[in-house]
C-alpha positions in Angstrom: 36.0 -37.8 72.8 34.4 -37.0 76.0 37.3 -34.8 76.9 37.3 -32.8 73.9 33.9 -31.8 74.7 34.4 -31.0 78.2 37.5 -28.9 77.0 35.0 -27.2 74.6 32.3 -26.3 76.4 34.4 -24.8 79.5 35.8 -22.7 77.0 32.6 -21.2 76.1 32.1 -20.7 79.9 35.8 -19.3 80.5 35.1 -17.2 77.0 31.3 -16.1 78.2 32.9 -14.9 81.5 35.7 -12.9 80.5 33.9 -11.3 77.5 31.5 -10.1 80.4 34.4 -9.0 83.2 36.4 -6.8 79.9 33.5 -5.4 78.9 32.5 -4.1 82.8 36.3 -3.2 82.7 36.0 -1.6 79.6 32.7 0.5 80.5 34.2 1.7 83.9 37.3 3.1 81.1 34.9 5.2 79.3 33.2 6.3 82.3 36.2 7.5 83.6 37.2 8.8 80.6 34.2 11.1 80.5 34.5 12.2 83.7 37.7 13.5 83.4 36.8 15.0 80.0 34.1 17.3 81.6 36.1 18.0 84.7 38.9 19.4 82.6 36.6 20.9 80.4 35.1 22.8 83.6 38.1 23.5 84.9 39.4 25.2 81.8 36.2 27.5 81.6 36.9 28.3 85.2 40.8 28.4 85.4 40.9 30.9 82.4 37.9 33.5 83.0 39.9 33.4 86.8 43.2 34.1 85.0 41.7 36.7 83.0 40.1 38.4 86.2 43.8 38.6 88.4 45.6 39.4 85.0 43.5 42.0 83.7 43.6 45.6 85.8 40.4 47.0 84.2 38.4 44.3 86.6 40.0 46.3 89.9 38.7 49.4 87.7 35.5 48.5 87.2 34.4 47.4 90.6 36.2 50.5 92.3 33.8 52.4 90.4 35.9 54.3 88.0 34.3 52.5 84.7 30.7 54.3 84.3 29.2 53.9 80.9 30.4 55.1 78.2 33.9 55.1 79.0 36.6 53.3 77.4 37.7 51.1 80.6 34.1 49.6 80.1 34.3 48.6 76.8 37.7 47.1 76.8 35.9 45.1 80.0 32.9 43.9 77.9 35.1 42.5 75.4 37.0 40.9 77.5 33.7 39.0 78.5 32.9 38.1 74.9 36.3 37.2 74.2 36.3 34.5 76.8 32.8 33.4 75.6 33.9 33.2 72.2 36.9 31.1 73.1 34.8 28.4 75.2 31.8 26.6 73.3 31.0 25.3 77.0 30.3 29.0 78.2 26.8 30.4 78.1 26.8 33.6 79.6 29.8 35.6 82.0 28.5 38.7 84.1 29.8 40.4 86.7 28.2 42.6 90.0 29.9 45.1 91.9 28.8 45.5 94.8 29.6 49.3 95.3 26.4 51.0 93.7 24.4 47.0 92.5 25.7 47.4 89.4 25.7 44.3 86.6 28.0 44.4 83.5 27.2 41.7 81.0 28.3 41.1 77.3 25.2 43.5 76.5 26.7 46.3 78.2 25.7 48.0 82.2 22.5 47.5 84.2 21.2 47.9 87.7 21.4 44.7 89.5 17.8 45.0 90.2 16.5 45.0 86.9 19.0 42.0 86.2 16.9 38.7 85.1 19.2 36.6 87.4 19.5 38.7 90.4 17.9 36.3 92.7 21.0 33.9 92.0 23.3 37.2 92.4 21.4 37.3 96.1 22.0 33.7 97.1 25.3 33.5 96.1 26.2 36.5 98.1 24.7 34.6 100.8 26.4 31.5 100.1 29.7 30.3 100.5 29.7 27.5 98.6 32.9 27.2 95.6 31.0 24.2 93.3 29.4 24.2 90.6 25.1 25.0 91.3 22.8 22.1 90.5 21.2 23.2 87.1 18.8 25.7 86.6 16.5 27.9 84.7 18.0 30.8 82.3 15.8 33.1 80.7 17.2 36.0 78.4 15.2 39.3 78.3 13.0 39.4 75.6 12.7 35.3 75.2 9.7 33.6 76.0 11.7 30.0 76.2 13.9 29.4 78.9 17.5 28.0 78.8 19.2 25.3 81.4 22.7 26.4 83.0 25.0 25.3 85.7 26.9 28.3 87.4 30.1 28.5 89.4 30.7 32.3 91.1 33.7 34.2 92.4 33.9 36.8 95.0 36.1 39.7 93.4 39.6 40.7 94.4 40.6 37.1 94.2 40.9 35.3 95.9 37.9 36.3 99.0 37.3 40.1 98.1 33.9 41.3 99.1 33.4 44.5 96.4 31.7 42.0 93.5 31.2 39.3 92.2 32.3 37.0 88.6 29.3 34.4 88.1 29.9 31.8 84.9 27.3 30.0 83.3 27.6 27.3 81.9 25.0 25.7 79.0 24.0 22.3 80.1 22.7 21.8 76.0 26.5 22.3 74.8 27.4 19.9 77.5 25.1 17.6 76.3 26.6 17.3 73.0 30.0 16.9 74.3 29.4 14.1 76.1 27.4 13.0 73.1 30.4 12.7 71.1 31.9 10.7 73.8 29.4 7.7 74.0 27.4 5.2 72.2 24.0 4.9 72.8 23.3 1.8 70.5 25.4 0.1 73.3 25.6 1.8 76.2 24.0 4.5 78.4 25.5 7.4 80.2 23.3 9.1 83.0 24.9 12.3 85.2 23.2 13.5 88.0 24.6 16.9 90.5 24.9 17.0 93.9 20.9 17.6 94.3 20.2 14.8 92.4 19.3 17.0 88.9 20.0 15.0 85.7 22.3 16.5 83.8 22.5 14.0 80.6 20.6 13.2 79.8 18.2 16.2 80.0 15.1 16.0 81.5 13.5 16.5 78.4 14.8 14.0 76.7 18.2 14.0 74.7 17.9 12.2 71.2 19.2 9.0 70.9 19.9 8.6 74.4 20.1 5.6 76.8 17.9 5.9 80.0 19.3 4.0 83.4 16.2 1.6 82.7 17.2 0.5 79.2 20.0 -1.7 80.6 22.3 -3.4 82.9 24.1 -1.1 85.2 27.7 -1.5 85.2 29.8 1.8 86.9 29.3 4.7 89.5 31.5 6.7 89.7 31.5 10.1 91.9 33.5 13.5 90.5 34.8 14.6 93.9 36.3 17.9 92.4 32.4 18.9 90.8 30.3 16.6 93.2 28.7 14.5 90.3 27.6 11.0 90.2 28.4 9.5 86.5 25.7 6.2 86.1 27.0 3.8 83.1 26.4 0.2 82.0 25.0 -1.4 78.6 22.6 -1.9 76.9 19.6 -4.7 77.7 19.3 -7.4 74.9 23.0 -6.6 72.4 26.6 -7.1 73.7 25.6 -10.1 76.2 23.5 -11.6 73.4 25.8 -11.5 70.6 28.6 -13.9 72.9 25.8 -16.6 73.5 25.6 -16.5 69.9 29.1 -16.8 69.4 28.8 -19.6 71.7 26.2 -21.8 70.0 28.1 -21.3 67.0 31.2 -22.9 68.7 29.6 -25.9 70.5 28.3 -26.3 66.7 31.6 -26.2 65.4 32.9 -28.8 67.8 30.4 -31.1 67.5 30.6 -31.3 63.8 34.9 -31.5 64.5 34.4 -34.5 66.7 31.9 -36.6 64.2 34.7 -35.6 61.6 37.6 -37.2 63.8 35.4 -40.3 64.4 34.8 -41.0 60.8 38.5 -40.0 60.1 40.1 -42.0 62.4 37.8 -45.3 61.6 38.9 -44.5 57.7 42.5 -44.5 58.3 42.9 -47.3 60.4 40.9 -49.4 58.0 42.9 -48.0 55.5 46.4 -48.7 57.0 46.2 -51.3 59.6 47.2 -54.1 56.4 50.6 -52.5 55.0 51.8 -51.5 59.1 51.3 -55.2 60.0 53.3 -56.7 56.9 55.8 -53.9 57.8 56.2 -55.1 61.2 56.6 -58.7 60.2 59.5 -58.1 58.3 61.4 -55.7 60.7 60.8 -58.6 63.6 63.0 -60.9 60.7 65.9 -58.6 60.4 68.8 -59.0 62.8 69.5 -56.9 65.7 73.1 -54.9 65.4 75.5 -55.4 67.8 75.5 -52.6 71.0 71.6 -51.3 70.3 69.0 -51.7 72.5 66.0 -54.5 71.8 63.5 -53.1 73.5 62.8 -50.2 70.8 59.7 -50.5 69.1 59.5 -51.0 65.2 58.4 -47.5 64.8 61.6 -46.2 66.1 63.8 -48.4 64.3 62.1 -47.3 60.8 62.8 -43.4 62.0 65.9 -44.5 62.6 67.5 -46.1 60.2 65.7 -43.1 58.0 67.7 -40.2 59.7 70.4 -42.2 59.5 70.6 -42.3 55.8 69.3 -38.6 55.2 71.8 -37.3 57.2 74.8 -39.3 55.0 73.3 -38.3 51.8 73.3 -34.5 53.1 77.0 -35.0 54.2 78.0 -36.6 51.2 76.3 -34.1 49.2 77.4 -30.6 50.9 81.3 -32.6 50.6 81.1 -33.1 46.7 79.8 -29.6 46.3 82.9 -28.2 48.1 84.8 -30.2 46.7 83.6 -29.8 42.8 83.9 -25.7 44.1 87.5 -25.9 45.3 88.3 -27.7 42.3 86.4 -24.8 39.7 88.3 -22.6 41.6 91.7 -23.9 41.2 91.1 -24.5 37.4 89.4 -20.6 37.6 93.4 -19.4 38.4 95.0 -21.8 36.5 93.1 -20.4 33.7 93.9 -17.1 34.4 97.6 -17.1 35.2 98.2 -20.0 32.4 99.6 -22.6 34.2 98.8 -26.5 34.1 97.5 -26.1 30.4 97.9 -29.3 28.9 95.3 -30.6 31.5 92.9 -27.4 31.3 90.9 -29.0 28.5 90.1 -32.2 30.3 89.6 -30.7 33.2 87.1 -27.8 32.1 84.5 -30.8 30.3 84.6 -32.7 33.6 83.4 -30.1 36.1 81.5 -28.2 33.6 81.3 -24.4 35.1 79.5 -23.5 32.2 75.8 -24.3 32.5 74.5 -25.7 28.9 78.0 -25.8 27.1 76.7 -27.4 23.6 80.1 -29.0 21.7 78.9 -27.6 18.5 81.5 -27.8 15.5 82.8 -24.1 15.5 85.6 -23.2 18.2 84.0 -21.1 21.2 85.0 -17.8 21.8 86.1 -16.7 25.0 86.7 -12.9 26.5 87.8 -12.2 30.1 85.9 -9.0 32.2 87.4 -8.1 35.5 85.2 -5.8 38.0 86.8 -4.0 40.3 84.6 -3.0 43.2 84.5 0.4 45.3 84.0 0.9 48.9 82.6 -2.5 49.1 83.8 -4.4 52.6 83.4 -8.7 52.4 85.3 -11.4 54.7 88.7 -12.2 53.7 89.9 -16.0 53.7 93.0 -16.9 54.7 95.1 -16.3 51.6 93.3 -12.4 51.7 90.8 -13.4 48.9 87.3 -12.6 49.4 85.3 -15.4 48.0 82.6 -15.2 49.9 83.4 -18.6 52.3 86.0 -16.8 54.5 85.8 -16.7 58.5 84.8 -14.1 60.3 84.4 -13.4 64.3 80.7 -11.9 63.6 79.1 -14.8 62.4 76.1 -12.8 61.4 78.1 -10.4 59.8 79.8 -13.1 57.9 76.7 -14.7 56.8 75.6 -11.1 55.9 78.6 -10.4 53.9 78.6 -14.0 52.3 75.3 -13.7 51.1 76.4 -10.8 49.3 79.3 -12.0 48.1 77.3 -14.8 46.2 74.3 -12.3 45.4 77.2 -10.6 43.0 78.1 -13.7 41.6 75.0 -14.7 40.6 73.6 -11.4 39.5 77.2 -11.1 37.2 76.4 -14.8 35.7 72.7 -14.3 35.3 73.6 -10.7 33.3 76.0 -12.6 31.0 73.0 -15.3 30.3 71.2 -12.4 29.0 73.2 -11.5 27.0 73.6 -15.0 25.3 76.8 -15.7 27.0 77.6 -18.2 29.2 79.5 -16.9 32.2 81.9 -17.8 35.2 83.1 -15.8 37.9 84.9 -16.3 40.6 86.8 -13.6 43.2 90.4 -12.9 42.8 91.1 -10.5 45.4 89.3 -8.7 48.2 87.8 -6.1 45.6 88.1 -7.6 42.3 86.1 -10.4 40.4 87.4 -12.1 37.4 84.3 -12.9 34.9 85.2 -15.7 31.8 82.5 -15.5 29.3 82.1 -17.7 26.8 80.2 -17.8 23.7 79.4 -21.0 21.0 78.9 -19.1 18.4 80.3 -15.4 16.9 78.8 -12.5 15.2 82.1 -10.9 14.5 84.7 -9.0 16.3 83.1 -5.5 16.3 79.6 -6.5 16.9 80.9 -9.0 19.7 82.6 -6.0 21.6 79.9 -3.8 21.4 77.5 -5.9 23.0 80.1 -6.7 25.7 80.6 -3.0 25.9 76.6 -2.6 26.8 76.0 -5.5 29.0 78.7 -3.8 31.1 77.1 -0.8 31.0 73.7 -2.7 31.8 75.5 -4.4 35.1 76.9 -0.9 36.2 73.9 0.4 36.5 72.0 -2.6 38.1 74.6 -2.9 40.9 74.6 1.1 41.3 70.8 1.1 41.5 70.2 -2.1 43.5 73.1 -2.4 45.2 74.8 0.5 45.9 78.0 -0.4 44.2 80.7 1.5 42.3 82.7 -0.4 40.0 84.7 -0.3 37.2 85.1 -3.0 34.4 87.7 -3.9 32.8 87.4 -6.0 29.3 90.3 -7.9 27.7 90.3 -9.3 24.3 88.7 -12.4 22.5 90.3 -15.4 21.6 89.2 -19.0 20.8 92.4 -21.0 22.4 92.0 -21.6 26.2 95.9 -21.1 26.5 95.4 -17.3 25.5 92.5 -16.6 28.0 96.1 -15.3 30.5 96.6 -12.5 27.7 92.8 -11.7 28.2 93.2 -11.4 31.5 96.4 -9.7 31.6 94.8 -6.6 29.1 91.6 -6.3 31.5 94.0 -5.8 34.6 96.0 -3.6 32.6 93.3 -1.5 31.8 91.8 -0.7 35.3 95.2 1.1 35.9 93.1 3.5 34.5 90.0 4.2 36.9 90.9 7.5 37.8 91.3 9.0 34.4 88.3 7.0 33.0 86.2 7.3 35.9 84.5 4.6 38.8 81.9 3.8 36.7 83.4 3.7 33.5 84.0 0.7 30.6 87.8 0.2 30.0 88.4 -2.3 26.9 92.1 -3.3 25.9 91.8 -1.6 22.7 91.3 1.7 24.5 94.4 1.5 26.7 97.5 4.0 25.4 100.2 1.9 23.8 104.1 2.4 24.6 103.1 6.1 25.0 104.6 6.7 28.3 104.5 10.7 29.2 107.7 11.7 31.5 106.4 12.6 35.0 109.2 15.3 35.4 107.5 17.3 32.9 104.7 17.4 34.8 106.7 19.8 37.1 107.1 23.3 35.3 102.8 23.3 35.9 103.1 22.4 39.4 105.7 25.3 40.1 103.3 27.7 37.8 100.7 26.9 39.9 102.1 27.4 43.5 103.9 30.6 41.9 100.9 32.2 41.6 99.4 30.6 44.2 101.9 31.9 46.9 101.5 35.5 44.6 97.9 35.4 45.7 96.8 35.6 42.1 93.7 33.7 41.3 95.1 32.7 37.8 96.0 29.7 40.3 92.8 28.1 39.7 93.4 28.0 36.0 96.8 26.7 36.1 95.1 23.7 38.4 92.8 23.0 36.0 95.1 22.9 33.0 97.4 20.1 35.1 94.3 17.8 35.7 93.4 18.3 32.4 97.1 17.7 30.9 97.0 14.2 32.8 93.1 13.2 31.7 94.6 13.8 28.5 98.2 12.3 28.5 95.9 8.8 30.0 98.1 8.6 33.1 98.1 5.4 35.1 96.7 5.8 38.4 99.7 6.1 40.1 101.4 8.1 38.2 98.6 10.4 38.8 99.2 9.8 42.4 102.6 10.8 42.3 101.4 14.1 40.6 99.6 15.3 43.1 101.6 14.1 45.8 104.5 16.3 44.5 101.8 19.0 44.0 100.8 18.9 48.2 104.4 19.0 49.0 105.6 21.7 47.0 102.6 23.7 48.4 103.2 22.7 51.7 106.7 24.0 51.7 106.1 27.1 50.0 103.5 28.1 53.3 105.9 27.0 55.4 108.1 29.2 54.1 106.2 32.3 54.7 106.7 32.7 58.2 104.5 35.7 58.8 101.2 33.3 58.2 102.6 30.1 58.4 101.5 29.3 61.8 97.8 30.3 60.6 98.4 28.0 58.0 100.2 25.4 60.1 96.5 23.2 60.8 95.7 22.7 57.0 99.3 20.3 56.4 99.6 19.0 60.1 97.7 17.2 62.4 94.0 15.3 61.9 92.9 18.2 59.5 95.8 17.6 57.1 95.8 13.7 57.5 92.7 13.9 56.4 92.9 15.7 53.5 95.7 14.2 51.9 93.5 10.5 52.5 90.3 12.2 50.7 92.7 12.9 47.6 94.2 9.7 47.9 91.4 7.9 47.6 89.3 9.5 45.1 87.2 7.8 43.0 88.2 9.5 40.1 90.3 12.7 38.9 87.5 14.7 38.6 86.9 14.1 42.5 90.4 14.3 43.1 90.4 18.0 41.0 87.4 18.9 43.1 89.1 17.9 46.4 92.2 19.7 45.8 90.2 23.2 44.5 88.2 22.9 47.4 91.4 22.7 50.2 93.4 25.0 47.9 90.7 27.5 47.8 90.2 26.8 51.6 94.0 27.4 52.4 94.2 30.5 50.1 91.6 32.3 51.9 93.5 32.2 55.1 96.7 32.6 53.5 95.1 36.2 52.1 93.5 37.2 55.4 96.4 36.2 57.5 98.6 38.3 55.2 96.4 41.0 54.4 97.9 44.4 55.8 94.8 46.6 55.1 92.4 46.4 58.6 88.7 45.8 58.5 88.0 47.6 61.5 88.1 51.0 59.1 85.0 49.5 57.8 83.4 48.4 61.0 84.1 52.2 62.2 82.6 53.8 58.7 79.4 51.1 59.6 79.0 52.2 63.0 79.1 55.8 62.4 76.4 55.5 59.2 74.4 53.6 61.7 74.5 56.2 64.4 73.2 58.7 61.8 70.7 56.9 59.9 69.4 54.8 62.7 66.1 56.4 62.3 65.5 54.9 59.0 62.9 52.0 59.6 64.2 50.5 56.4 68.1 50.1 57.5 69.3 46.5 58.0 72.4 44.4 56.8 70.8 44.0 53.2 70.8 48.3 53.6 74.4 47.7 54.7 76.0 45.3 52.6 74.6 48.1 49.1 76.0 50.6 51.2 79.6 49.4 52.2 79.5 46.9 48.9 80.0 43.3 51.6 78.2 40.5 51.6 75.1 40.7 54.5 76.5 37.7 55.9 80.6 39.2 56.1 78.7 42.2 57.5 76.9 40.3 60.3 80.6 38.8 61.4 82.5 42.0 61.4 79.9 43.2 64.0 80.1 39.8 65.7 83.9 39.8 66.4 84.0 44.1 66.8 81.2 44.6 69.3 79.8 41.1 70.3 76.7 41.4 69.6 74.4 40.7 66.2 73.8 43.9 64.2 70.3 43.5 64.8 71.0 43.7 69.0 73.2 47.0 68.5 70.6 48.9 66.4 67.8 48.2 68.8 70.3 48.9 71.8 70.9 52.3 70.0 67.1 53.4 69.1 66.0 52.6 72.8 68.9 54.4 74.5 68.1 57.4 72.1 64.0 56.5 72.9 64.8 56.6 76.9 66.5 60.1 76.6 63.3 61.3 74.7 60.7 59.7 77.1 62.8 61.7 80.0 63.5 65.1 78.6 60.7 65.4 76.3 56.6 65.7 76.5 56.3 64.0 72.6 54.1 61.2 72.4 55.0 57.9 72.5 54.1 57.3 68.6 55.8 60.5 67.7 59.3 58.9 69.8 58.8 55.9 67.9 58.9 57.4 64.3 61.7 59.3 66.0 63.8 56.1 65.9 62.8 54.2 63.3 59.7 52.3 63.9 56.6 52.6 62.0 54.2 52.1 64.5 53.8 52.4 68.6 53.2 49.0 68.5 56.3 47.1 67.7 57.6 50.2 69.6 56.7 49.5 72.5 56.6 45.7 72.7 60.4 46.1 71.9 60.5 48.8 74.5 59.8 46.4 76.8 61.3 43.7 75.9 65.0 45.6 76.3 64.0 48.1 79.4 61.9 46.0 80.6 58.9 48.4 81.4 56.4 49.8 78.9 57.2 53.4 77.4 54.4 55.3 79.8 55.8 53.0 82.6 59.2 54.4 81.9 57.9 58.3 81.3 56.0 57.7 84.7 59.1 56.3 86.8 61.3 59.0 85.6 59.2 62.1 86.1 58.4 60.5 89.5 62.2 60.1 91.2 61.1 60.0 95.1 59.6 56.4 94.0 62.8 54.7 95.1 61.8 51.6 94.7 60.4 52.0 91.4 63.0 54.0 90.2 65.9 52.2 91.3 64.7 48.8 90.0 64.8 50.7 86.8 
């Protein structure tokens, strides 16, 4: 007891003192945080009205005089001013002075600098060579009786040390205020800023609402803005984070007390409670003999764990042994069942390991069906004997847990489907892909009604495995009988019937009754289709798709076994095959489709089809795929007649803002896309790159020998404005179009004119 309490209350000490060292760590954070916020903010301001001072020429024009008022320089100049305003809240006013006649151009337009309200600031920064932000100060607009506060930052003009003018920025401290705002709490914490004279900045002098004064609370940070000279002052708040954890605390040392009085009375109550029954045990564990080989000098509490382990762990041994056992043994009588041997014992043996959960013996004969699924792209361990019954070995082990889990999630969802359904079911695997379902049923509701509910809960698991699952299957159902000796021929008609999946589909019910009987079709006369088809095929008549058609068709309808189906189409590949080969002019452009990884791969894809529609699609598509080279490689008419014919139109109409490879393809009758790759493999180059290539060869020869203007050149050759013009101008000549005119009339530039 006195431990526990010690423990407790220097946790509330460790707690108390960490809560306060995060929260000093965690103020110093946000002060930092704000720091950098403002310097970046300041810097922006100042990084961008700089950029737009060395960027834009009519600056230089201004303070070489050449801008007077009025003119067009100067008002491209003022809204450049108002443009960086506009773009940062921060700003407050940008002016600039040249020094040439004491001129000021603000946002309002030109003035004499000695009119200006904030000359005197215009006369110490000329004075001054200091490159920081000014301590704040007084900004009154003409015209306003109320003054405004603003920190300023000026520029000597030329960057970077010119002496004709200079670029003063103001900054509004109110704007800056309710940035910072956002940034803090004062219900917790206070923020104070001062500047390098010792101003406040936030909050104002004035008072800001809501703000936290230095002498409301417990002073936690200082830190100093070496890039704006700034001292940032934070800590908390006086009487609300510190007060809330020695709350906390009582609360705890509460808690404990109250858990210690508990353990007192607890412990006192279960010693009373059990101290009788441990001592009789004791007593009679001291009476029992020791066993030969084991220690004496365990205590009674060990032997009594002992001898407990001991038995769990047999019964668990024993257990997990019958259970494989009783399984091995459901499995073997699962086959016999199936292939019909061992019947005169299949009786007793089926009522002693009952696989059926609540068989009844009523007085009428059950009835028994057999449903085999076959499974689809599905991969499971295989055991030794290439069965997957989900207790095969793997070298993965959590793979093979992964893949038995599965393989028992199908069995189970299979058996619970059939209890639905009112019959009792058992399933086991009998190969890697297939699963053999015998369902039993005490009582009948005749032959027809009893198929058509086996047809449905089929159709019921399809879907549930496809949804769920992701699994394609096809089910096969074999006929009803009440002998157990006939459940083979059961079997036999379900396996009989998945020989079917391609014709009937993946997904598709197969009964026994829907199987073609003794109707075997000849495959040979199978062949006069297959020569039609590659007749016309090698003919390069498109009737070829028909004739395809009608021989997938011919075998959905003649209900061919799978691989007779196979052998159909195998004989269809080869023929084909031989008949390209044959045709020695293209048959080395044809050579990739039959040989190599290409044609190994489409012959697997039709192989393994999931069903003859896929397998129809697959062979149109590589048929159709072949054919078009098979008709390009051997055609004898040249497209470069049409790539000419385009070329010319285009060098005549190319002043037509509306021609493009929609224009071209109504013109020439192509597709845009076949005209885009004609240009691609003639000239190298997208059609969109040879237009503008022509229009600003044609626009070069203008600018040179002619005095039109540039928006009369640029309707010239097929632009609807100077605009795009000339930013496409640029972006190929890499000049502007008066740049270009200027160069050219002017050849003794060299320089200038040789870069060009």
């Amino acid at each position: 007891m006195l431990t526990v309490s010690i423990l407790i209350f220097l946790s509330f000490l460790i707690v108390n003192e960490i809560s306060r060292n995060e929260t000093s760590k965690a103020n110093r954070i946000t002060t930092g945080f704000v720091m950098d916020s403002v310097e970046n903010s300041l810097t922006k301001v100042e990084m961008d009205v700089l950029n737009e001072a060395e960027t834009n020429k009519s600056y230089s024009t201004f303070l070489n005089g050449q801008a007077q008022s009025g003119s067009m320089m100067l008002y491209e100049l003022v809204g450049s001013l108002r443009t960086l305003k506009d773009n940062h809240e921060l700003v407050h006013s940008i002016y600039i002075y040249r020094t040439k006649d004491h001129k000021v151009l603000t946002m309002s337009g030109l003035q004499d600098a000695s009119a200006f309200v904030d000359y005197p600031y215009i006369e110490q920064a000329l004075r001054s060579e200091d490159r920081q932000w000014s301590p704040v100060r007084e900004w009154k607009e003409p015209g306003k009786h109320t003054s405004e506060r603003v920190i300023s930052m000026h520029k000597r003009l030329p960057l970077p040390f010119g002496g004709q003018g200079l670029l003063v920025i103001n900054i509004g401290v109110y704007p800056l205020e309710q940035m910072i705002a956002q940034m803090t709490n004062p219900a917790v914490s206070y923020l104070v800023i001062h500047d390098g004279s010792g101003q406040a900045i936030y909050p104002a002098a004035s008072g800001t609402k809501d703000a936290v004064k230095a002498e409301d609370g417990q002073q936690l940070t200082q830190l100093l803005s070496p890039r704006l000279g700034w001292s940032f002052d934070s800590g908390i708040r006086a009487g609300q984070l510190f007060e809330w954890v020695s709350v906390i605390s009582y609360v705890w040392i509460a808690v404990g007390l109250a858990v210690v009085i508990l353990a007192v009375v607890y412990i006192i109550y279960v010693t009373r409670r059990n101290y009788r029954p441990i001592q009789l045990m004791m007593q009679r564990i001291q009476q029992l003999p020791g066993r030969p080989g084991e220690e004496n000098n365990k205590d009674e509490l060990w032997m009594i764990d002992h001898a407990l382990q001991s038995l769990i762990r047999q019964t668990v041994d024993y257990e997990q042994q019958e259970h494989a056992n009783i399984l091995i043994r459901r499995r073997q009588l699962f086959l016999d069942l199936m292939e019909g041997t061992a019947a005169e014992t299949v009786e007793f043996r089926l009522d002693h390991l009952s696989p059926f959960a609540d068989a009844g013996k009523g007085e009428a004969s059950p009835i028994y069906t057999v449903m085999v699924v076959e499974l689809h792209d599905l991969d499971l361990p295989q055991t030794a004997d290439g069965k997957s019954t989900g207790s095969g070995h793997s070298e993965e082990h959590g793979d093979e847990d992964e893949d038995q889990r599965l393989s028992l999630s199908l069995l189970g969802v299979i058996q619970e489907l059939a209890a639905t359904y009112g019959w009792q079911g058992w399933a086991e695997w009998m190969s890697r892909e297939r699963i053999s379902i015998l369902l039993r049923k005490e009582e009948g509701d005749g032959e027809g009604l009893l198929g058509a509910k086996l047809q449905e809960m089929a159709q019921t698991g399809c879907e549930w495995l496809q949804g769920h699952l992701g699994v394609q299957l096809t089910i096969g159902i074999g006929g009803q009988t009440h002998e157990l000796e006939h459940i083979q021929d059961s079997y036999r008609a379900a396996v009989s019937a998945l020989r079917y999946r391609l014709t009937l589909g993946v997904r598709d019910i197969v009964t026994s009754d829907q199987v073609p009987r003794a109707s075997e079709i000849p495959l040979y006369s199978y062949l006069p289709l297959i020569s039609e088809t590659i007749r016309s095929f090698r003919l390069a008549n498109h009737d070829w798709r028909i004739q395809l058609e009608g021989l997938f068709g011919a075998m959905e309808t003649d209900k061919l076994k799978d691989g007779d189906i196979l052998t159909v189409v195998r004989w269809l590949q080869e023929l084909l095959e031989r008949e390209m080969r044959e045709m020695k002019d293209v048959s080395g452009a044809l050579d990739r489709y039959f040989n190599g990884a290409e044609g190994q791969r489409w012959k697997t894809e039709v192989e393994t089809a999931s069903s003859l529609a896929m397998m129809h699609t697959l062979m149109l598509e590589h048929m159709t795929t072949v054919y078009r080279t098979y008709v390009a490689a051997s055609e004898t008419k040249s497209y470069r007649a049409m790539v000419s014919e385009m070329k010319q139109y285009i060098e005549e109409h190319y002043t037509n803002p509306d021609l493009s490879l929609n224009h071209l393809s109504e013109r020439f009758d192509v597709s845009p896309k076949y005209a885009s790759h004609l240009f691609k493999t003639e000239f190298d180059m997208k059609f969109v790159d040879f237009l503008t290539r022509l229009r600003m060869n044609h626009a070069q020869q203008m600018l040179c020998n002619t005095t039109e203007t540039v928006q009369h050149i640029a309707t010239q050759v097929g632009y609807a404005n100077s605009i795009t013009f000339g930013r496409v101008f640029k972006r190929v000549v890499g000049v502007t179009p008066g740049d270009y005119r200027k160069l050219r009339l002017k050849p003794e530039d060299s320089l200038a004119g040789g870069a060009l």
